[in-house]
Every structure is written in structure tokens, then in C-alpha cells.
C-alpha positions as CSV (number, residue, x, y, z in Angstrom):
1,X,-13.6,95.5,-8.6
2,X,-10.2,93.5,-7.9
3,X,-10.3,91.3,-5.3
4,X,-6.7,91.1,-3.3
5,X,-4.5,87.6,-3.5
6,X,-6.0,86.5,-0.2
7,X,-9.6,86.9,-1.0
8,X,-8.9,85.0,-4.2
9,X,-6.9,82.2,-2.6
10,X,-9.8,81.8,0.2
11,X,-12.8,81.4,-2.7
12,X,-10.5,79.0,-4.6
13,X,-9.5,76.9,-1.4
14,X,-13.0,77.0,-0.3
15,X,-14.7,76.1,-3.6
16,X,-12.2,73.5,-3.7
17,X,-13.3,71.9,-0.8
18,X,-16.9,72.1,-1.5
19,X,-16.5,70.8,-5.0
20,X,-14.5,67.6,-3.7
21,X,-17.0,66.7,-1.2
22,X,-19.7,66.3,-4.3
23,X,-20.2,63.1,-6.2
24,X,-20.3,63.4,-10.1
25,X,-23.9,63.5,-9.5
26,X,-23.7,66.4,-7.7
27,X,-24.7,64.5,-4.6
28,X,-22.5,64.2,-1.3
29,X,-21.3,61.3,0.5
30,X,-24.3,61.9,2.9
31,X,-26.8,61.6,0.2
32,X,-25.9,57.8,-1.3
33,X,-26.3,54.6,0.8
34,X,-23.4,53.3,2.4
35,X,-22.3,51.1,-0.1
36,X,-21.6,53.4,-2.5
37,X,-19.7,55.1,-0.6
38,X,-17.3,52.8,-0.1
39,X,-13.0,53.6,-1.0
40,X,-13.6,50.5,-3.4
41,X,-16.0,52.0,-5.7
42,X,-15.1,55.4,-6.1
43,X,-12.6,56.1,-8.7
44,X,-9.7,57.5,-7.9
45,X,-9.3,60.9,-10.0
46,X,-6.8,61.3,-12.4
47,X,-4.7,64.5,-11.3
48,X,-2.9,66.6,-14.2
49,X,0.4,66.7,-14.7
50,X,1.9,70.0,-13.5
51,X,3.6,70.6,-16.6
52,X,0.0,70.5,-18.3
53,X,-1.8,72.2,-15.7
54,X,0.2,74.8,-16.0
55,X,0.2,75.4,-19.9
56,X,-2.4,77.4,-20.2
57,X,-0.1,80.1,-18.3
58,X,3.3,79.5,-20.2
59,X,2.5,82.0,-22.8
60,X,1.2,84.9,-20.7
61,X,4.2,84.9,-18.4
62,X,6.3,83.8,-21.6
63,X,4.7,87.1,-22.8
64,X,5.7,89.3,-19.5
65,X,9.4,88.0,-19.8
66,X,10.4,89.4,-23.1
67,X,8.0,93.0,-22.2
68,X,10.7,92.5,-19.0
69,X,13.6,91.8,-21.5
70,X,12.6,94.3,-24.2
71,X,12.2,97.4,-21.1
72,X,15.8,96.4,-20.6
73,X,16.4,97.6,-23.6
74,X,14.4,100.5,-24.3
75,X,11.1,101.0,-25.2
76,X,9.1,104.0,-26.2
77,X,5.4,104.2,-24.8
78,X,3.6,103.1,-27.7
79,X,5.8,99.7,-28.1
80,X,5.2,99.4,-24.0
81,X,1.5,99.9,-24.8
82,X,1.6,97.4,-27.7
83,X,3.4,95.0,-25.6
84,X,0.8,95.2,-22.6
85,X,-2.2,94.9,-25.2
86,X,-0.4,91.8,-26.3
87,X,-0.3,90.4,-23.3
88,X,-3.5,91.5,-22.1
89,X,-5.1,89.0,-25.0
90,X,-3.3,86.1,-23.6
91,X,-4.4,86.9,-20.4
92,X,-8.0,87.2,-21.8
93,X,-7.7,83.4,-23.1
94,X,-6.7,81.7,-20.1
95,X,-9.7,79.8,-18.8
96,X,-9.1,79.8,-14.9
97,X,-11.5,76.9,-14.3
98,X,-9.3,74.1,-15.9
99,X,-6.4,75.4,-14.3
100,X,-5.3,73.3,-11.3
101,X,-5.1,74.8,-7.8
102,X,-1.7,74.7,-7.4
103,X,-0.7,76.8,-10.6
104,X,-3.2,79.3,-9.8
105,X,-1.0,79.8,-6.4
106,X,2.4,78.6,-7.9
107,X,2.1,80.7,-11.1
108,X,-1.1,82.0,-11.8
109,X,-1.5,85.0,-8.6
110,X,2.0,86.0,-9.1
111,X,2.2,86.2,-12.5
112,X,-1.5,88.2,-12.5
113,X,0.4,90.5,-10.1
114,X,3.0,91.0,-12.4
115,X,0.4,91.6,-15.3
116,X,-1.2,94.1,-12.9
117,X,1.9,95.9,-12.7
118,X,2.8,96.6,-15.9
119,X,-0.9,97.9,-16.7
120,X,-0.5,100.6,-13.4
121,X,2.9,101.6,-15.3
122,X,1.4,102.2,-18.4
123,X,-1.4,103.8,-17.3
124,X,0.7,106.3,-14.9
125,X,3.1,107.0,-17.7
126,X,0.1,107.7,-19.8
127,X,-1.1,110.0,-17.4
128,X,2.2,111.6,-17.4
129,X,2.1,112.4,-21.3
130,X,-1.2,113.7,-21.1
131,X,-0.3,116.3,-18.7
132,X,1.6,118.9,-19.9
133,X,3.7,120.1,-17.5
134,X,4.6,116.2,-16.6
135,X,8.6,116.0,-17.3
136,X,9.0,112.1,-17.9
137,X,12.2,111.8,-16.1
138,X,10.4,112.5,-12.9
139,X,7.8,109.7,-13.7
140,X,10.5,107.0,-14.4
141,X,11.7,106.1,-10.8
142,X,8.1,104.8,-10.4
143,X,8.0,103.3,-13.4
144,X,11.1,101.8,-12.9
145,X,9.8,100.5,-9.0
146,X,6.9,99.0,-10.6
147,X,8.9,97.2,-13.4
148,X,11.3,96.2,-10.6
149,X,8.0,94.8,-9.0
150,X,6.7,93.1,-12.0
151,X,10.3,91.4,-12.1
152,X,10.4,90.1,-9.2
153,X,6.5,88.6,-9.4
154,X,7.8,87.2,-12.9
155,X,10.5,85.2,-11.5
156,X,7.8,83.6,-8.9
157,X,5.7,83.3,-11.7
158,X,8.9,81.1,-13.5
159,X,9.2,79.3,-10.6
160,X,5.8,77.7,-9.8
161,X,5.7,76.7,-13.3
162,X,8.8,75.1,-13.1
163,X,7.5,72.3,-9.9
């Protein structure tokens, strides 16, 4: 089951919140005495850099732009398919929970939604060379929409990597 971008944002903003009101401890504010409670004693947390909060996501989008650049080009469906595979893997490595907040909205749901849109286009142009009577020239203005999509999600992507 896929959750939609808004569901996602909500848990992550929401465990956010709940996370930063604990203590390392696992305790809240409530649960210590006043005085350690105080702005003195707590340590300020260190906050990563964008640039390597982000890196974890450099090479999946990386990925994405040259299957963007290389369906500029030309592909047949068995490089495409390689290419998604590919990218899936990176995807698969990319351990959410250390990414910082603001590339998972920034970078991270865009370029997911581009990733999501490469796999529909492979799967319908799939389901077009199974069928037999399935011409592909009248499957490639979707295709083509759906890479036009990815595209566009990509260069978001781009962006929120680049603050």
C-alpha cells in the first residue's frame, strides 16, 4: 500500500514533533525536575549540513537524470528496464531515518514521485508488449506524459538538493 505525499508529510511532521519533545532518555520535559530542564543545561543539537543530509539521495536522483537523459536518446524496453532496476537498488539503500526533514520534502517526495513514475511507464509499456494486439506507437504518448512527469519531479528533486 502507498501512502500519498500528504499522508507521508503529516507522519513525518508529526513524529517529528513527538520525537523533539523527548529527552535522550526518552523522557519529556514534564518528567525531569525543573532544573534540568533548564535552556542552560540542555545541549543544543548539532543540525546537519544540507549538503550531507542530503547525500544519501544524490545518487538515486543522479540515477533518474541520466534514465531522463538516456530516454532522450532512445532506449529500447529492456535498457529502460535495466535502467529502472538500477535505480530501484539505490532507492533500496537509502535509509529514510537519517535523512533530515527537510530533504525528505525538498528532495526526497519529489524525487520518489519521479521514481514512481518511471516504474508505472515500464510497467504499462510492459503491459503493452505482452498483449498482442498492443501497437506501441499508441502506448507512447503515455509514456511520453509520464516521462514528461518524471521530468519535471526530477528538476524539484535537483532543486531541494541544491538549498
Amino acid at each position: 500500500m502507498r501512502l500519498s505525499s500528504a499522508a507521508t508529510v503529516g507522519i513525518l511532521l508529526g513524529l517529528a514533533l513527538m520525537l523533539s519533545a523527548c529527552g535522550e532518555d526518552g523522557s519529556t520535559a514534564a518528567d525531569r525536575p525543573a532544573s534540568t530542564v533548564s535552556t542552560s543545561s540542555v545541549p543544543t543539537p548539532t543540525r546537519p549540513t544540507p549538503v550531507r543530509a542530503c547525500r544519501q539521495l544524490r545518487g538515486f536522483i543522479g540515477a533518474m537524470v541520466g534514465v531522463r537523459d538516456k530516454l532522450a536518446r532512445g532506449l529500447s524496453y529492456d535498457d529502460y528496464l535495466g535502467e529502472v532496476q538500477s535505480v530501484r537498488s539505490l532507492y533500496r539503500e537509502i535509509e529514510a531515518g537519517k535523512l533530515a526533514l527537510g530533504c525528505l520534502l525538498a528532495s526526497g517526495g519529489p524525487g520518489e514521485r519521479a521514481f514512481n513514475l518511471y516504474i508505472d511507464a515500464a510497467n504499462a509499456w510492459g503491459d503493452c508488449l505482452a498483449t498482442a494486439s498492443c501497437d506501441t506507437r499508441s502506448i507512447e504518448p503515455r509514456l511520453q506524459r509520464k516521462w514528461a512527469l518524471a521530468a519535471h519531479q526530477l528538476t524539484v528533486a535537483q532543486r531541494g538538493l541544491r538549498r
